[in-house]
Structure formats: structure tokens, C-alpha cells
ZANU-428785 format. One record per residue: residue number from 1; x, y, z of N, C-alpha, C in turn. Coordinates in nm, 3 decimals, decimal comma. Atoms other than C-alpha are relative to their C-alpha. Example, Ala and Ser with C-alpha at 12.3 -4.5 7.8 and 13.67 -1.06 7.14 Angstrom:
[site 1 [0,089 -0,119 0,000] [1,230 -0,450 0,780] [0,090 0,120 0,000]]
[site 2 [-0,082 -0,119 -0,006] [1,367 -0,106 0,714] [-0,077 0,109 0,073]]
END
This chain:
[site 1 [0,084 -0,119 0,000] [0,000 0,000 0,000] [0,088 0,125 0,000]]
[site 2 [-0,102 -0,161 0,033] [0,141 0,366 -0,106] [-0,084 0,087 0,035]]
[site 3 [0,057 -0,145 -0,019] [0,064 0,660 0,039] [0,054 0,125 -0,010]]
[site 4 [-0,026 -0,102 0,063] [0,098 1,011 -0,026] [0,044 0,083 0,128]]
[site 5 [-0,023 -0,146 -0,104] [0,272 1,247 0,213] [-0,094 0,136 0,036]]
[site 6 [0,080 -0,108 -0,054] [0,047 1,483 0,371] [0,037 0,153 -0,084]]
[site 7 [0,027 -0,153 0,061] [0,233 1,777 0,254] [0,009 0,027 -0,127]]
[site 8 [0,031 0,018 0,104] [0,218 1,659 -0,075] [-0,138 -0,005 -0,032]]
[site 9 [0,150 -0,044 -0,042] [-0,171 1,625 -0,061] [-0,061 0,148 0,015]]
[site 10 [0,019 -0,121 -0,060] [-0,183 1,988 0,100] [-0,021 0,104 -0,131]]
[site 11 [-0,049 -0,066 0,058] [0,012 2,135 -0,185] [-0,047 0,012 -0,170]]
[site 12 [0,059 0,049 0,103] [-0,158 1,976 -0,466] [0,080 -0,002 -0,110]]
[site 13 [-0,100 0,085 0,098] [0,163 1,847 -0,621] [-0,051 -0,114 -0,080]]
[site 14 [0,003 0,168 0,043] [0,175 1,552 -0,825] [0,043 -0,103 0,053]]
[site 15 [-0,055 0,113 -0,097] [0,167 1,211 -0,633] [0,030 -0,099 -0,072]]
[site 16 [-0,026 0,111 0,097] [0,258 1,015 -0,941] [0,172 -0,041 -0,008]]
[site 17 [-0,152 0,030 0,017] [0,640 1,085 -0,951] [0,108 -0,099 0,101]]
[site 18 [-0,018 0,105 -0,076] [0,860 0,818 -0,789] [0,046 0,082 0,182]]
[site 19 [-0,046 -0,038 -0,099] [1,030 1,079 -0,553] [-0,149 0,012 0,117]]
[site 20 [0,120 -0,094 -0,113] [0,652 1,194 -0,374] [-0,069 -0,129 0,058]]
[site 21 [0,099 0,139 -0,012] [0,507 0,819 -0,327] [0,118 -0,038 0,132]]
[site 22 [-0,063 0,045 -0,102] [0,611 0,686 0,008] [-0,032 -0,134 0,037]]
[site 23 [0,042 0,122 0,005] [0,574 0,316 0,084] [-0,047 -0,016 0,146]]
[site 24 [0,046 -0,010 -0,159] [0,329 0,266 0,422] [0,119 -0,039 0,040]]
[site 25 [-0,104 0,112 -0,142] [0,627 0,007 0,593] [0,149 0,130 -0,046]]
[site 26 [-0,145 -0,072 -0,027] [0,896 0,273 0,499] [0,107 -0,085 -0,076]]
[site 27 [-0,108 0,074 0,082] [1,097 -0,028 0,282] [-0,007 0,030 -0,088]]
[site 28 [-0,050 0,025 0,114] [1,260 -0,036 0,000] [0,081 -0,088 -0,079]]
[site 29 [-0,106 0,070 0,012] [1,412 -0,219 -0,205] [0,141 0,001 -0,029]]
[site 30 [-0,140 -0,032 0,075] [1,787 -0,276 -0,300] [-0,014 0,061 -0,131]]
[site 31 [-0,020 -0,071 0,138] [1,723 -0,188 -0,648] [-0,048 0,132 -0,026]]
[site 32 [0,056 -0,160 0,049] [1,502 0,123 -0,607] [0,083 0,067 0,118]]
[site 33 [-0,106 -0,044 -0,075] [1,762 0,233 -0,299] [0,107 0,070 -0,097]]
[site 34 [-0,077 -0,057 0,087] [2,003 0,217 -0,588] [-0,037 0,092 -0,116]]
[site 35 [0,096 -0,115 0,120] [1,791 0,391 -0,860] [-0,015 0,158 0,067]]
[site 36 [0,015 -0,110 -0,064] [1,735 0,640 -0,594] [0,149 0,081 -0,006]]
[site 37 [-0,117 -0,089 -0,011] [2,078 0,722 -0,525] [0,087 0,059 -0,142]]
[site 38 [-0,027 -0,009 0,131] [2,165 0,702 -0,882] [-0,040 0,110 -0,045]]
[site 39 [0,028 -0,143 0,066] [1,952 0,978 -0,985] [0,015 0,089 0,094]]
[site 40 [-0,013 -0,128 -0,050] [1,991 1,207 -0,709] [0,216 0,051 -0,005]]
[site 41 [-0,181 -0,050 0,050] [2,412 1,175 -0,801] [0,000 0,065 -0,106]]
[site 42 [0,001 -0,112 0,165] [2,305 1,270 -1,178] [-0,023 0,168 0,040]]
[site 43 [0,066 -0,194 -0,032] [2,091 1,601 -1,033] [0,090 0,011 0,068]]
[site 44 [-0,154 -0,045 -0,102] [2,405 1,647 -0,786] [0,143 0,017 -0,122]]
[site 45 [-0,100 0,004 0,046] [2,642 1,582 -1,004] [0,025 0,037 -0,183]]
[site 46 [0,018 -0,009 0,125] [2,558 1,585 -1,346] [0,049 -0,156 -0,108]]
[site 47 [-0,053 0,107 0,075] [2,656 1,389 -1,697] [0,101 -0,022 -0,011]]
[site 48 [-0,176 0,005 -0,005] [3,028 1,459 -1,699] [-0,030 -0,094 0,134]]
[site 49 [-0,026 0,114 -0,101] [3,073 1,297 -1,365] [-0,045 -0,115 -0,057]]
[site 50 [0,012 0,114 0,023] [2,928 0,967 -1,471] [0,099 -0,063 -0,114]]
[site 51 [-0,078 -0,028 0,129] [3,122 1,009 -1,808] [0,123 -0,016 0,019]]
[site 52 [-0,156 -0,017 -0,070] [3,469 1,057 -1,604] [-0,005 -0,129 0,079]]
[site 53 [-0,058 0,153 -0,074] [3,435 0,726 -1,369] [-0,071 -0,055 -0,082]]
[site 54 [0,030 0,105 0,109] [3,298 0,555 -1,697] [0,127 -0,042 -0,071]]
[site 55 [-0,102 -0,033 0,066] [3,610 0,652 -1,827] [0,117 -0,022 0,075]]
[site 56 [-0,135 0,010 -0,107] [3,846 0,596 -1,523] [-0,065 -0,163 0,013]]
[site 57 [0,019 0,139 -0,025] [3,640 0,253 -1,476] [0,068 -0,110 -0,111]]
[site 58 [-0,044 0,065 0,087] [3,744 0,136 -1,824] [0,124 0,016 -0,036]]
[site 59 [-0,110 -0,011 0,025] [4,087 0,258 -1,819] [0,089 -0,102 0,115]]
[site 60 [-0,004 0,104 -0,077] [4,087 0,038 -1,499] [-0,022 -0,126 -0,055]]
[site 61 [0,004 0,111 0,043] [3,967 -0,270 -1,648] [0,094 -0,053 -0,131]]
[site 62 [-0,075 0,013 0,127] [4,195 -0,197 -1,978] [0,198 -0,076 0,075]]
[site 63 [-0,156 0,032 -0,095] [4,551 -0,206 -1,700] [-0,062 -0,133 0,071]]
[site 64 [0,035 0,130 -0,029] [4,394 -0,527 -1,548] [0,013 -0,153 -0,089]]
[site 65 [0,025 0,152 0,117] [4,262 -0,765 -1,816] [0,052 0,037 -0,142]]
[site 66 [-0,061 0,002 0,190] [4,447 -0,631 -2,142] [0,025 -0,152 -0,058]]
[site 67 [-0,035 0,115 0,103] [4,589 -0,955 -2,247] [-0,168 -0,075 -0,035]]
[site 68 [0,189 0,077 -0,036] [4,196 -1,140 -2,168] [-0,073 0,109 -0,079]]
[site 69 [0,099 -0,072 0,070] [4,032 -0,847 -2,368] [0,078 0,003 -0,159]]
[site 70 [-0,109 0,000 0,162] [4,277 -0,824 -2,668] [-0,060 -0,166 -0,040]]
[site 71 [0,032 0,114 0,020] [4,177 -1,225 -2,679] [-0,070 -0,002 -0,044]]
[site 72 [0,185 -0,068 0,041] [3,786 -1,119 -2,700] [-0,015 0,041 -0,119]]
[site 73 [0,046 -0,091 0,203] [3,857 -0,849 -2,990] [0,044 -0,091 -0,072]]
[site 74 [0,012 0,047 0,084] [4,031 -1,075 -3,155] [-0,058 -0,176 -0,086]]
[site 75 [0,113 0,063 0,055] [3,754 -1,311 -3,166] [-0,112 -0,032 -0,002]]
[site 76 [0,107 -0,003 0,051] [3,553 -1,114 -3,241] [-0,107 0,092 0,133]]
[site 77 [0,099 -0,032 -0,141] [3,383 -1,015 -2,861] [-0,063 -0,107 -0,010]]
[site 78 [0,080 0,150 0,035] [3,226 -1,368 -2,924] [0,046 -0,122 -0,008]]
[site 79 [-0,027 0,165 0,013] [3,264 -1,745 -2,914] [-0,092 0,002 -0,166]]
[site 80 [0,084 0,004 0,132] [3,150 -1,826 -3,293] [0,021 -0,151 -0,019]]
[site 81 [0,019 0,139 0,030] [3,002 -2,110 -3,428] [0,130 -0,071 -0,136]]
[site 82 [-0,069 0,065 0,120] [3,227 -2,329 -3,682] [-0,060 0,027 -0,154]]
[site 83 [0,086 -0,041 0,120] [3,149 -2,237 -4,063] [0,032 -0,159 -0,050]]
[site 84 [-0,005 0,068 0,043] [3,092 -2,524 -4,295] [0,164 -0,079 -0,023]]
[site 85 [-0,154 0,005 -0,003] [3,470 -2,517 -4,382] [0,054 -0,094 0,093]]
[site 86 [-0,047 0,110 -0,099] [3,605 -2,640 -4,081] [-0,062 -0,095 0,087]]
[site 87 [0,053 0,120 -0,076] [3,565 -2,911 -3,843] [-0,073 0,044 0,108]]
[site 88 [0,049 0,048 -0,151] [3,359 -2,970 -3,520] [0,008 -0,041 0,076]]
[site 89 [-0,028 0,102 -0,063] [3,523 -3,152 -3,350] [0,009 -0,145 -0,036]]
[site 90 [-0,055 0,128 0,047] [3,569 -3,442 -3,567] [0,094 -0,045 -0,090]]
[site 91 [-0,117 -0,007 0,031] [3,889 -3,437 -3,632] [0,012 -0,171 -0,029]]
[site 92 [0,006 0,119 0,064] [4,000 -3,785 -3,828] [-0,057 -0,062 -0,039]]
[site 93 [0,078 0,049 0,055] [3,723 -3,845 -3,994] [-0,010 0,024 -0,156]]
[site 94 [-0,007 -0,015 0,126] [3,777 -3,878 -4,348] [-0,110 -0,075 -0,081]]
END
């Protein structure tokens, strides 16, 4: 059950938006906890910030796993199926 904050009611805001809806028991969950904090870092912070530790996260994972990602590109970012051409695994079968 959701209810509406009193001084939301009062004010004759909109009780549709996620921020004005309050949940009777006061829980939440992990995922809308994180959704929450998520967007109030964007309005705090903006798109650059996310943009800059997108950008420091992947320059991190590039000094980590280079050899294991160079592997990936070159095949492909994908496991691929066998083309007619080669084998399947049945090697000596003539």
C-alpha cells in the first residue's frame, strides 16, 4: 500500500512521480535504494561525472585484463560457431 505524504496532498503536487510516493512500511528495495541514489548523483552531479568514472572505470579494467580483452577483440567479442569449412570436433574423420 502507497501513500501520499500529507504535505504533498496539501500542496496539490503531483503524487505520481517516484520521488513523492512513500511506501506505508517505509521499505525499500535494494534496487530502487540504488535507482534512488543514482539519480539524485546525476541532479548532484551531473553527466560529466558519470562520463569521467565511466572513463576511469574502463581505463581500470583496460591495466587489469588487457591480455583477456585483446583475446575477445580478436575473436571477435564472441565465441563463434564453426562455418561449414572447418571441423567440429571431428577431427579424423575422413
Amino acid at each position: 500500500m502507497k501513500l501520499i505524504p500529507n504535505h504533498l496532498e496539501e500542496s496539490g503536487l503531483s503524487h505520481n512521480s517516484e520521488a513523492d510516493v512513500v511506501e506505508a512500511s517505509g521499505a525499500i528495495s535494494v534496487k530502487e535504494a540504488g535507482a534512488r541514489g543514482g539519480r539524485s548523483t546525476f541532479a548532484r552531479r551531473g553527466r560529466a561525472f558519470f562520463r569521467e568514472i565511466g572513463r576511469k572505470g574502463g581505463k581500470r579494467q583496460k591495466e587489469l585484463y588487457h591480455d583477456l580483452l585483446a583475446e575477445f577483440g580478436k575473436k571477435g567479442g564472441r565465441p563463434r560457431r564453426p562455418t561449414l569449412g572447418e571441423s567440429a570436433g571431428e577431427e579424423g574423420r575422413d
